[in-house]
The first five atom37 places (N, CA, C, CB, O) and aatype in JSON, in Angstrom:
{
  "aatype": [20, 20, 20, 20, 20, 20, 20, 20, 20, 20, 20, 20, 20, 20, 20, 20, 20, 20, 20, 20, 20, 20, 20, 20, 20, 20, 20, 20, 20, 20, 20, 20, 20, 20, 20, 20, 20, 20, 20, 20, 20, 20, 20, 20, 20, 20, 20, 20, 20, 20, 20, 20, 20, 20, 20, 20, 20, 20, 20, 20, 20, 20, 20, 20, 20, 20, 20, 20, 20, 20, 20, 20, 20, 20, 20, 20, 20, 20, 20, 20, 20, 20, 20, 20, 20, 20, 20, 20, 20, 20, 20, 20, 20, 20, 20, 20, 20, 20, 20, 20, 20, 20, 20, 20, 20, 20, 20, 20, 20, 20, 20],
  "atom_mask": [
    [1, 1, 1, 1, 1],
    [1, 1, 1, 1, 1],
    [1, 1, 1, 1, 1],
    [1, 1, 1, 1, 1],
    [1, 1, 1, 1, 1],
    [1, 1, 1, 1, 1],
    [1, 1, 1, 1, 1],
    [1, 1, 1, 1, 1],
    [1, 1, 1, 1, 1],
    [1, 1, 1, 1, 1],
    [1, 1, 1, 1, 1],
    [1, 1, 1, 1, 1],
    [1, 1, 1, 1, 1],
    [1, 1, 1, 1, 1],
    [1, 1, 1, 1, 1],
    [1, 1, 1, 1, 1],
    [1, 1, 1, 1, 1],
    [1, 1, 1, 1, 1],
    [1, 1, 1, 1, 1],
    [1, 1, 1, 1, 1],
    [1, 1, 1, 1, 1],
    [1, 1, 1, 1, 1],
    [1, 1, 1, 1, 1],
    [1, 1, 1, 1, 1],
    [1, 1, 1, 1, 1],
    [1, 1, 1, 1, 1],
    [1, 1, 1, 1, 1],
    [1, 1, 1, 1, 1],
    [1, 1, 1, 1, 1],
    [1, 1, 1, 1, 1],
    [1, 1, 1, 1, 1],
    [1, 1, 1, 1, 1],
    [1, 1, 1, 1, 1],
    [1, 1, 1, 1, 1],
    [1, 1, 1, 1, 1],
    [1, 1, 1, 1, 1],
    [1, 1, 1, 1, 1],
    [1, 1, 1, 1, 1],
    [1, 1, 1, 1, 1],
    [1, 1, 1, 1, 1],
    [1, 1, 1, 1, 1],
    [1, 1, 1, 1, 1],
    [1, 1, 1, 1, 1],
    [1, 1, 1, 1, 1],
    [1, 1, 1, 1, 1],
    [1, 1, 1, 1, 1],
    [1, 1, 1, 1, 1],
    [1, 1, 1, 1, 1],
    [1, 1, 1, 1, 1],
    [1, 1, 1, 1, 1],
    [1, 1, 1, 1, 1],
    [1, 1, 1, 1, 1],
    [1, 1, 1, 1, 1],
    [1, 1, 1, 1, 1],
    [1, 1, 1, 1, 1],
    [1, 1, 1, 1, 1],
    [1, 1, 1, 1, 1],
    [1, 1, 1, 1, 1],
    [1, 1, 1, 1, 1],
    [1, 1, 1, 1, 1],
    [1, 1, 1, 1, 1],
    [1, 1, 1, 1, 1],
    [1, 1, 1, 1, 1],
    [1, 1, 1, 1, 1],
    [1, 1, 1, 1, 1],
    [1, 1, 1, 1, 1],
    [1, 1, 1, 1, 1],
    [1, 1, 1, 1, 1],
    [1, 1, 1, 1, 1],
    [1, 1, 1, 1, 1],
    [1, 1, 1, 1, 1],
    [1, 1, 1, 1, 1],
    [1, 1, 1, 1, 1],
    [1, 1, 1, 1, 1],
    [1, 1, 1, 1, 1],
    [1, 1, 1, 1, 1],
    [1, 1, 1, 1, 1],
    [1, 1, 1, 1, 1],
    [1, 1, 1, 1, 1],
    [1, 1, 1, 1, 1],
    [1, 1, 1, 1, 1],
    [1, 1, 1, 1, 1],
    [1, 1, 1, 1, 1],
    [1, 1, 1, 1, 1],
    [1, 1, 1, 1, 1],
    [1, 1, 1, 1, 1],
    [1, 1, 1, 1, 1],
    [1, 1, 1, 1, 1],
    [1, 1, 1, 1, 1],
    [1, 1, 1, 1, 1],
    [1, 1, 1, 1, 1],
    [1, 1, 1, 1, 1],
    [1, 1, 1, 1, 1],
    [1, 1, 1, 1, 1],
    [1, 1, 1, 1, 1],
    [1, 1, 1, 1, 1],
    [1, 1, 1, 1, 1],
    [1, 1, 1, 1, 1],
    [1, 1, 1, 1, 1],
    [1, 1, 1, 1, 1],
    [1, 1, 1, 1, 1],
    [1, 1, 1, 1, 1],
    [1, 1, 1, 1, 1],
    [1, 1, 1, 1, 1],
    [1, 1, 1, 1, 1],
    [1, 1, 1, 1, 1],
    [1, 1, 1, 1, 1],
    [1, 1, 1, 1, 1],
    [1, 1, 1, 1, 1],
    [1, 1, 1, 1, 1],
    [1, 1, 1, 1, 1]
  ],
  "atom_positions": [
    [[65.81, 65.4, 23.56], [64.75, 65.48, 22.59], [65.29, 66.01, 21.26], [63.61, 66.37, 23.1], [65.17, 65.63, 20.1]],
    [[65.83, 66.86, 21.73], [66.54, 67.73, 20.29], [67.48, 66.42, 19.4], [67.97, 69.36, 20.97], [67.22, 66.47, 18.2]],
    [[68.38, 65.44, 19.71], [69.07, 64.57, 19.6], [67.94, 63.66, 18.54], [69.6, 64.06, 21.05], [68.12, 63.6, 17.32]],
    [[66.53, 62.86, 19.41], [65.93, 62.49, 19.2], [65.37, 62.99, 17.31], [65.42, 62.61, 20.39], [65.15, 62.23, 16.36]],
    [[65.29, 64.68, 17.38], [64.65, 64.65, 16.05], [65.65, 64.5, 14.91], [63.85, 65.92, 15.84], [65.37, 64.15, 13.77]],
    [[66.91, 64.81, 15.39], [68.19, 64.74, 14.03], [68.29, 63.33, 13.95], [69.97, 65.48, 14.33], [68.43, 63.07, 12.75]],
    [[68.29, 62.15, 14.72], [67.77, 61.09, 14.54], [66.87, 60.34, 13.52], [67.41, 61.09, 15.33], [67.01, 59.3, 12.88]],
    [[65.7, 61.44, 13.64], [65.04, 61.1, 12.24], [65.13, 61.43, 11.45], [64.2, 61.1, 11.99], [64.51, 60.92, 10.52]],
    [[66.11, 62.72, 11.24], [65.87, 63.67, 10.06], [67.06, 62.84, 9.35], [66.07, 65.57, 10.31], [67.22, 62.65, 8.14]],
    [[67.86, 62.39, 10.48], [69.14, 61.72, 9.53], [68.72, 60.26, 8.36], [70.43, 61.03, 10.87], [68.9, 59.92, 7.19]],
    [[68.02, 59.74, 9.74], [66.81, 58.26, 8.83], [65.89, 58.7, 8.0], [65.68, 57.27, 9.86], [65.01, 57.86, 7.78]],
    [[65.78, 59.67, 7.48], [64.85, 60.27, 6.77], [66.04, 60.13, 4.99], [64.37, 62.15, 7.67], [65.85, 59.75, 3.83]],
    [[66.68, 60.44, 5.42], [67.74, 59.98, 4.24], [68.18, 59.1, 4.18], [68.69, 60.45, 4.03], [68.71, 59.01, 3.07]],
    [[68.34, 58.18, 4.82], [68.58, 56.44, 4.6], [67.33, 55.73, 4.92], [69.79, 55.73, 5.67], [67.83, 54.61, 4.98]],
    [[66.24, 55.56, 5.13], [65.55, 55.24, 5.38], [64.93, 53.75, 4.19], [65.06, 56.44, 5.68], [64.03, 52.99, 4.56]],
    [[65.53, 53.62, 2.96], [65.52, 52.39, 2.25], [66.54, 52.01, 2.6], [65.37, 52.31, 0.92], [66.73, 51.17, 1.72]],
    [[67.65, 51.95, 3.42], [68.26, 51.16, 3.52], [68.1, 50.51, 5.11], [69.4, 51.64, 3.02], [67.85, 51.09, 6.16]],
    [[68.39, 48.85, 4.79], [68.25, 48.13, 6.05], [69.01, 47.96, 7.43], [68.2, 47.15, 5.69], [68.77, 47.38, 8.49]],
    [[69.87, 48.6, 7.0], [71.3, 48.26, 8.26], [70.32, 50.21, 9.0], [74.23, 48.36, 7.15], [69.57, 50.15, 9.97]],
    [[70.5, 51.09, 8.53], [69.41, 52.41, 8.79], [68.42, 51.93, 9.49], [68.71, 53.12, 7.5], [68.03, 52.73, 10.35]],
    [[67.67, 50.6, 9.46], [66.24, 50.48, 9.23], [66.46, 49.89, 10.8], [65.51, 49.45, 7.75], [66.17, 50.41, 11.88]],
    [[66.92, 48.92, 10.58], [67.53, 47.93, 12.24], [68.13, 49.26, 13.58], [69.62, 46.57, 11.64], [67.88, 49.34, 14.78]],
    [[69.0, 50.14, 12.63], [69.68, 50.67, 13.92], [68.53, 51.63, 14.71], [71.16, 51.62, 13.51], [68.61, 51.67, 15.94]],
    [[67.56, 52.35, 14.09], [66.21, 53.15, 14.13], [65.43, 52.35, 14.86], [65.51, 53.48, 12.76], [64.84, 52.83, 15.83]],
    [[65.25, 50.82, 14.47], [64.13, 50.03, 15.53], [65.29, 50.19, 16.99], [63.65, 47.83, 14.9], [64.66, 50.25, 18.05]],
    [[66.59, 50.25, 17.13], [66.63, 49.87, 18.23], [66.98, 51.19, 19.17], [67.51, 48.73, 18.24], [67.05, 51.12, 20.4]],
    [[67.13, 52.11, 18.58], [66.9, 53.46, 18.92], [65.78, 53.81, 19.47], [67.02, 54.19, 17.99], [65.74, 54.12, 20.66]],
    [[64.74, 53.82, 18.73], [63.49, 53.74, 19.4], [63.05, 52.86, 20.45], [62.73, 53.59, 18.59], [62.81, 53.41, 21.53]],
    [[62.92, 51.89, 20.38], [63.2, 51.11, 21.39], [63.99, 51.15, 22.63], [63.52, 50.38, 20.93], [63.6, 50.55, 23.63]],
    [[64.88, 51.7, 22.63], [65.86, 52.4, 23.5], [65.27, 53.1, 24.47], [66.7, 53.28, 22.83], [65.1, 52.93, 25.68]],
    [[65.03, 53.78, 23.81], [64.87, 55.13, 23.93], [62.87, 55.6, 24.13], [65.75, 55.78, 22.36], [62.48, 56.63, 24.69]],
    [[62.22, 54.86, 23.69], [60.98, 55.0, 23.74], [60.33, 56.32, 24.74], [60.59, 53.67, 24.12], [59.76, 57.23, 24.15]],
    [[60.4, 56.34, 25.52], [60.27, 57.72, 26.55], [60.0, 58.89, 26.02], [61.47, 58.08, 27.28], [59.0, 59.6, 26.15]],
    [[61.81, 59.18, 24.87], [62.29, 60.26, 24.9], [61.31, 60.75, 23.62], [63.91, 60.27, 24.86], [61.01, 61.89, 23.25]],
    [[60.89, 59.29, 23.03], [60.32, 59.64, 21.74], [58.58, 59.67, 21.95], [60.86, 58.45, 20.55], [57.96, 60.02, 20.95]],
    [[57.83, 59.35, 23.09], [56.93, 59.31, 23.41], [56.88, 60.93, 23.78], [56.77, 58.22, 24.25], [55.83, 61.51, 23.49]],
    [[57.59, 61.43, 24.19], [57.94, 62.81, 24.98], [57.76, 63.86, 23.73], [59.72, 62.85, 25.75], [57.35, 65.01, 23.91]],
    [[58.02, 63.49, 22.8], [58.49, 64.43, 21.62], [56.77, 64.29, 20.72], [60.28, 63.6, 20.55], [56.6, 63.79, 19.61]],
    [[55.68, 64.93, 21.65], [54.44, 65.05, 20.72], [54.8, 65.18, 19.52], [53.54, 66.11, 20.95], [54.62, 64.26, 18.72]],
    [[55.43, 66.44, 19.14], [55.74, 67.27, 18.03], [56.38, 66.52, 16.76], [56.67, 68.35, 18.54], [56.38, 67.02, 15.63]],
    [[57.03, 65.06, 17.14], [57.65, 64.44, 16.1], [56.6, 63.14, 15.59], [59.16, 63.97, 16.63], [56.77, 62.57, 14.51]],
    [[55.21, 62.69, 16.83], [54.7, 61.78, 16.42], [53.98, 62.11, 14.81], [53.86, 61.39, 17.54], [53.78, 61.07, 14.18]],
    [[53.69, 63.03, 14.29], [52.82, 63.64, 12.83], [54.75, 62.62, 12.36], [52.32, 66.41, 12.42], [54.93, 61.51, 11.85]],
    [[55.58, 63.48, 12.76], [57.03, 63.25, 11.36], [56.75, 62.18, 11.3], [58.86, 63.42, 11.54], [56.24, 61.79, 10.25]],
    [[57.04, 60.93, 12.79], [57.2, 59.29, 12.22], [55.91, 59.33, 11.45], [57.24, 57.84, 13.53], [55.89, 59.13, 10.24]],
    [[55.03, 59.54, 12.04], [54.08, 58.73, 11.17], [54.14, 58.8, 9.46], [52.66, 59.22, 11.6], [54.08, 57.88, 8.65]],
    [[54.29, 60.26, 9.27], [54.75, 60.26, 8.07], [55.68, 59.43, 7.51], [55.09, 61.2, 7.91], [55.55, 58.66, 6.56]],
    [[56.9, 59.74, 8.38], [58.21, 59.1, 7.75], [57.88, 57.58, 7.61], [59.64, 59.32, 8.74], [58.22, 57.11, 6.53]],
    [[57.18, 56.57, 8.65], [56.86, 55.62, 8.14], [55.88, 54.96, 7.73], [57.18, 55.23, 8.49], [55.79, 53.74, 7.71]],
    [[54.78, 56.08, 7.25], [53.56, 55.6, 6.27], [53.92, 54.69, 5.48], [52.96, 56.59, 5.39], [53.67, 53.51, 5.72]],
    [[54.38, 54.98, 4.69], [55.05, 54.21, 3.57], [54.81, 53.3, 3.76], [56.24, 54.18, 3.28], [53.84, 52.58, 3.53]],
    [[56.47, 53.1, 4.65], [56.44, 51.46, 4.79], [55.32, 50.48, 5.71], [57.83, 51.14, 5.43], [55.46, 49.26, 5.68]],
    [[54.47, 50.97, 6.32], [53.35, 50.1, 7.07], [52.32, 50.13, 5.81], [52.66, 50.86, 8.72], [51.6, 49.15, 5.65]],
    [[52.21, 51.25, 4.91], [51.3, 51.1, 4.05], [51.7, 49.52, 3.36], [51.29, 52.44, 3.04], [51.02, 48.52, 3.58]],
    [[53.19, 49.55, 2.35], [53.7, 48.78, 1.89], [53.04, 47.41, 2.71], [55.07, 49.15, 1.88], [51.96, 46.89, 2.44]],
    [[54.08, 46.95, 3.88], [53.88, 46.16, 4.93], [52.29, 45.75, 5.11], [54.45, 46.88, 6.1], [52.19, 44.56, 5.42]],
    [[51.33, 46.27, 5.02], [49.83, 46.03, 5.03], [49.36, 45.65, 3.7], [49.04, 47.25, 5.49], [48.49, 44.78, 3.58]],
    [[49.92, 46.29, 2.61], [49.1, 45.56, 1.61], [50.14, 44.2, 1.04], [48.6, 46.76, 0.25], [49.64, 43.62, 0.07]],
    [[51.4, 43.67, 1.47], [51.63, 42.49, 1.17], [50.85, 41.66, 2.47], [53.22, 42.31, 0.95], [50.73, 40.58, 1.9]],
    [[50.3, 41.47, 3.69], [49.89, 40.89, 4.57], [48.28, 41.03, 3.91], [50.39, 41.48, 6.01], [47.56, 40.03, 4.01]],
    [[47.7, 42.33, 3.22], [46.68, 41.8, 2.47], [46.52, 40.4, 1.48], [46.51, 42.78, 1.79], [45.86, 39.36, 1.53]],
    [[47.15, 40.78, 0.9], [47.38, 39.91, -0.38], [47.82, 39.21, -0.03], [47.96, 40.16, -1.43], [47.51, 38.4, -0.91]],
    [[48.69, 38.4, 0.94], [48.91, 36.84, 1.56], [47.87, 36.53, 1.91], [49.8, 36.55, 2.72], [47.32, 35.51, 1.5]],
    [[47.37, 37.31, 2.74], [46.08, 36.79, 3.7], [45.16, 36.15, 2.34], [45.06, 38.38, 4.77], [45.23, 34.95, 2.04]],
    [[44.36, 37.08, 1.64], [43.6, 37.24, 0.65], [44.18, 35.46, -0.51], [44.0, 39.14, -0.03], [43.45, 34.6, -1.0]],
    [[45.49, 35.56, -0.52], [45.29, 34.32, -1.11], [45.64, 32.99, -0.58], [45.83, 34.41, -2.14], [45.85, 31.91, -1.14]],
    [[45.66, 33.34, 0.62], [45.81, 32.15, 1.61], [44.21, 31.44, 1.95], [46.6, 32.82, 3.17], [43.98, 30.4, 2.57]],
    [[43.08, 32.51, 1.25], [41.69, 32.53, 1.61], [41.06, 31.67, 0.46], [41.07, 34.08, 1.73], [40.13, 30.86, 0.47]],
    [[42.19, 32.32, -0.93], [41.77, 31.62, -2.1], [42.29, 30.29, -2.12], [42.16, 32.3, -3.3], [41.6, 29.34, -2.46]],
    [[43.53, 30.19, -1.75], [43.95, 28.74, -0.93], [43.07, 28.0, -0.37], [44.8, 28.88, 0.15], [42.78, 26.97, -0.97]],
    [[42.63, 28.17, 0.45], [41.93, 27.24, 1.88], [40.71, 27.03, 1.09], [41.59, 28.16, 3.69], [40.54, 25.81, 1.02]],
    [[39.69, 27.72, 0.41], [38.89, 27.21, -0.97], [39.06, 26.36, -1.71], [38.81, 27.88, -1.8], [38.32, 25.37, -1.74]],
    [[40.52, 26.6, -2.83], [40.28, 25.62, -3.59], [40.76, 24.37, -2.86], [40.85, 25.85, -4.88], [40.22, 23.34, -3.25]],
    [[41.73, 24.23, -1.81], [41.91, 23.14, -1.32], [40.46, 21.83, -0.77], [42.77, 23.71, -0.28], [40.34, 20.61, -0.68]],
    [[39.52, 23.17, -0.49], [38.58, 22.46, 0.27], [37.54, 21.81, -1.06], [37.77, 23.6, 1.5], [37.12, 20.65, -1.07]],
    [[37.29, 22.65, -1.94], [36.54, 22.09, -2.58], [37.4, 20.79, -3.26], [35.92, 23.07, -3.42], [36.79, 19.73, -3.27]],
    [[38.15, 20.8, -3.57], [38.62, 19.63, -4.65], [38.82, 18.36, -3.38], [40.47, 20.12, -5.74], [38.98, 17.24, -3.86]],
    [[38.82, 18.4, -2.29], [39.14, 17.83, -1.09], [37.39, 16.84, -0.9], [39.63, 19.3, 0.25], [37.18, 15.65, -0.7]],
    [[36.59, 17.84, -1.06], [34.73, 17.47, -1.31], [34.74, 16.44, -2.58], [33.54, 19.19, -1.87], [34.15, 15.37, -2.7]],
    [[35.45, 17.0, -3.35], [35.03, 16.22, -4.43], [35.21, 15.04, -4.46], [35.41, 16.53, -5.4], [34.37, 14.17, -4.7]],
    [[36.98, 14.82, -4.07], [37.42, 13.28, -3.73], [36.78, 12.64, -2.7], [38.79, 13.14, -3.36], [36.53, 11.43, -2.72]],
    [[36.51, 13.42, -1.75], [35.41, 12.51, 0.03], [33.92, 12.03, -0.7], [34.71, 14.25, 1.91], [33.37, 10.94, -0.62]],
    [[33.53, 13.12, -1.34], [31.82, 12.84, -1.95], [31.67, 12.11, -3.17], [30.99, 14.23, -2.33], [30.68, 11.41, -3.37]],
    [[32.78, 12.27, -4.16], [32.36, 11.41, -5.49], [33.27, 10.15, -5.31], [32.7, 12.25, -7.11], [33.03, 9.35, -6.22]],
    [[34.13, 9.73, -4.53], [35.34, 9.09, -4.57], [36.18, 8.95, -5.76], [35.12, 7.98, -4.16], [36.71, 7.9, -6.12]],
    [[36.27, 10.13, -6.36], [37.56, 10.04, -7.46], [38.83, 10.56, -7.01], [37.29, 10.85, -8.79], [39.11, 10.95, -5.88]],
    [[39.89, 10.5, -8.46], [41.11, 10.65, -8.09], [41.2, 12.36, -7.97], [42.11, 9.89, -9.16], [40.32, 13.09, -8.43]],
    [[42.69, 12.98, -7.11], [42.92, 14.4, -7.32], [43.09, 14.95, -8.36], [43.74, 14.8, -6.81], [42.89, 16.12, -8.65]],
    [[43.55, 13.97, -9.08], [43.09, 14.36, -10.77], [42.01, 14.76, -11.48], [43.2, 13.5, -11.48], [41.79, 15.78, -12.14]],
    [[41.24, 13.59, -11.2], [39.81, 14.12, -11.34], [39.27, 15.53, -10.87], [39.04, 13.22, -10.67], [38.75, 16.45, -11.5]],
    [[39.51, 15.39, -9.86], [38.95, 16.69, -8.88], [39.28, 17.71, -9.43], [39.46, 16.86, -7.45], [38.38, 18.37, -9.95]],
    [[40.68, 18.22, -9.5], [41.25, 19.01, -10.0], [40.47, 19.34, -11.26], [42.49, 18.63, -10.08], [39.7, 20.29, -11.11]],
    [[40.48, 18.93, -12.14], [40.3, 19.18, -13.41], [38.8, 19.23, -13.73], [41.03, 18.22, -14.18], [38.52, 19.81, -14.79]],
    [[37.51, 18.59, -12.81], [37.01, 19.11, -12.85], [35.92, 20.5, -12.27], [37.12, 18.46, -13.11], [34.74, 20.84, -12.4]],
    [[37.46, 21.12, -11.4], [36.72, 22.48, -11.13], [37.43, 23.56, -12.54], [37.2, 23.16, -9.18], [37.0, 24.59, -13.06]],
    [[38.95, 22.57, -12.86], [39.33, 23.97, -14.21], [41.0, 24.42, -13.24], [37.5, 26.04, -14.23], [41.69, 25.43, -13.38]],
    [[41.24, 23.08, -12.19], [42.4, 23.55, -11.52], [43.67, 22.6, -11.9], [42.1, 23.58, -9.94], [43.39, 21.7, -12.69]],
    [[44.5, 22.64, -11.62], [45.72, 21.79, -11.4], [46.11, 21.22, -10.11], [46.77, 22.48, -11.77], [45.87, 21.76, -9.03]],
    [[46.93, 19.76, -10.33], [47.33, 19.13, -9.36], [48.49, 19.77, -8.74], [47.53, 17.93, -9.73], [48.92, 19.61, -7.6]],
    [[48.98, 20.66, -9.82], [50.12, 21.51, -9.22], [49.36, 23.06, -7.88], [51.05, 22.32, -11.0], [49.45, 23.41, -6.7]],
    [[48.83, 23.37, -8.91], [47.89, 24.35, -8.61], [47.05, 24.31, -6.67], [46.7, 24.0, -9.99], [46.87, 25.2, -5.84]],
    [[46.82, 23.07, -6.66], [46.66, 22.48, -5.37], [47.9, 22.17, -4.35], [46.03, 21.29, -5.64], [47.95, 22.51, -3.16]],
    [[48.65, 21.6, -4.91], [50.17, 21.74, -3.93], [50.31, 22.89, -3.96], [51.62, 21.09, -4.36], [49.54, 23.27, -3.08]],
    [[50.73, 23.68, -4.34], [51.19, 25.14, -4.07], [49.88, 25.64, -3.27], [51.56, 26.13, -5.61], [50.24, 26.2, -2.24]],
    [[48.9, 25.62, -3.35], [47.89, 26.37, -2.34], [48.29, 25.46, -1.05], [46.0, 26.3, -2.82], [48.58, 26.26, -0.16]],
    [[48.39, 24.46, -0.7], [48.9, 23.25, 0.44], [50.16, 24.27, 1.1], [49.65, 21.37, -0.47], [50.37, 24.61, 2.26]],
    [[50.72, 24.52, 0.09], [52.62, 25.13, 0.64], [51.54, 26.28, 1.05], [54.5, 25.65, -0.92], [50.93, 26.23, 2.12]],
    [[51.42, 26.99, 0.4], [51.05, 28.36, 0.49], [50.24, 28.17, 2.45], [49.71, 28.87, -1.21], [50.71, 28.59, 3.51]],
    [[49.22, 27.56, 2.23], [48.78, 27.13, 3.89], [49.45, 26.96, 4.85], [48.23, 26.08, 4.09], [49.0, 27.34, 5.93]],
    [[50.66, 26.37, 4.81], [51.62, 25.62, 5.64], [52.64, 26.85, 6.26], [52.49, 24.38, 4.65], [53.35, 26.72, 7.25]],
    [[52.51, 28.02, 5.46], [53.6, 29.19, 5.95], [53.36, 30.11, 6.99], [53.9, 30.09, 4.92], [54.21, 30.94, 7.29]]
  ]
}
């Protein structure tokens, strides 16, 4: 256990770096038990990796969020061509969007 906390205290100082970041997932992982065992350090991780799940959650916001604004404009300009039978040109332009603007929401869906 004792091993276990210099472990973090050491990742606590490398902790932006990634080769640090990998060897810590597999430590834990390892080791899971010893670190389940160690009440007293679950407050440290959590701290120590607020951060980064904070980080990590608000880019999975903001994908999500415009993967939402995606799947919208795709759908409406998609109505327009099924219901008025015009071109994606048309469509496009008349909600105030681009033909580009629509491929990239398409990619953006596809990931």
């Amino acid at each position: 256990m004792e091993t276990a906390k210099k472990i973090v205290n050491e990742y606590e100082k490398h902790q932006n770096e990634g080769l640090y970041q990998s060897v810590m997932e597999l430590i834990v992982s390892a080791n899971s038990e010893t670190f389940r065992e160690a009440k007293s350090m679950c407050q440290a991780l959590k701290e120590l990796f607020r951060e980064d799940f904070q980080k990590e959650f608000e880019t999975i916001r903001v994908k999500e969020y415009a993967k939402g604004h995606a799947g919208n404009l795709i759908e409406n300009i998609n109505n327009l061509i099924n219901n008025l039978g015009i071109s994606l040109e048309n469509a496009c332009q008349a909600i105030g969007s681009s033909v580009e603007s629509y491929e990239e929401a398409k990619k953006l869906l596809e990931e």
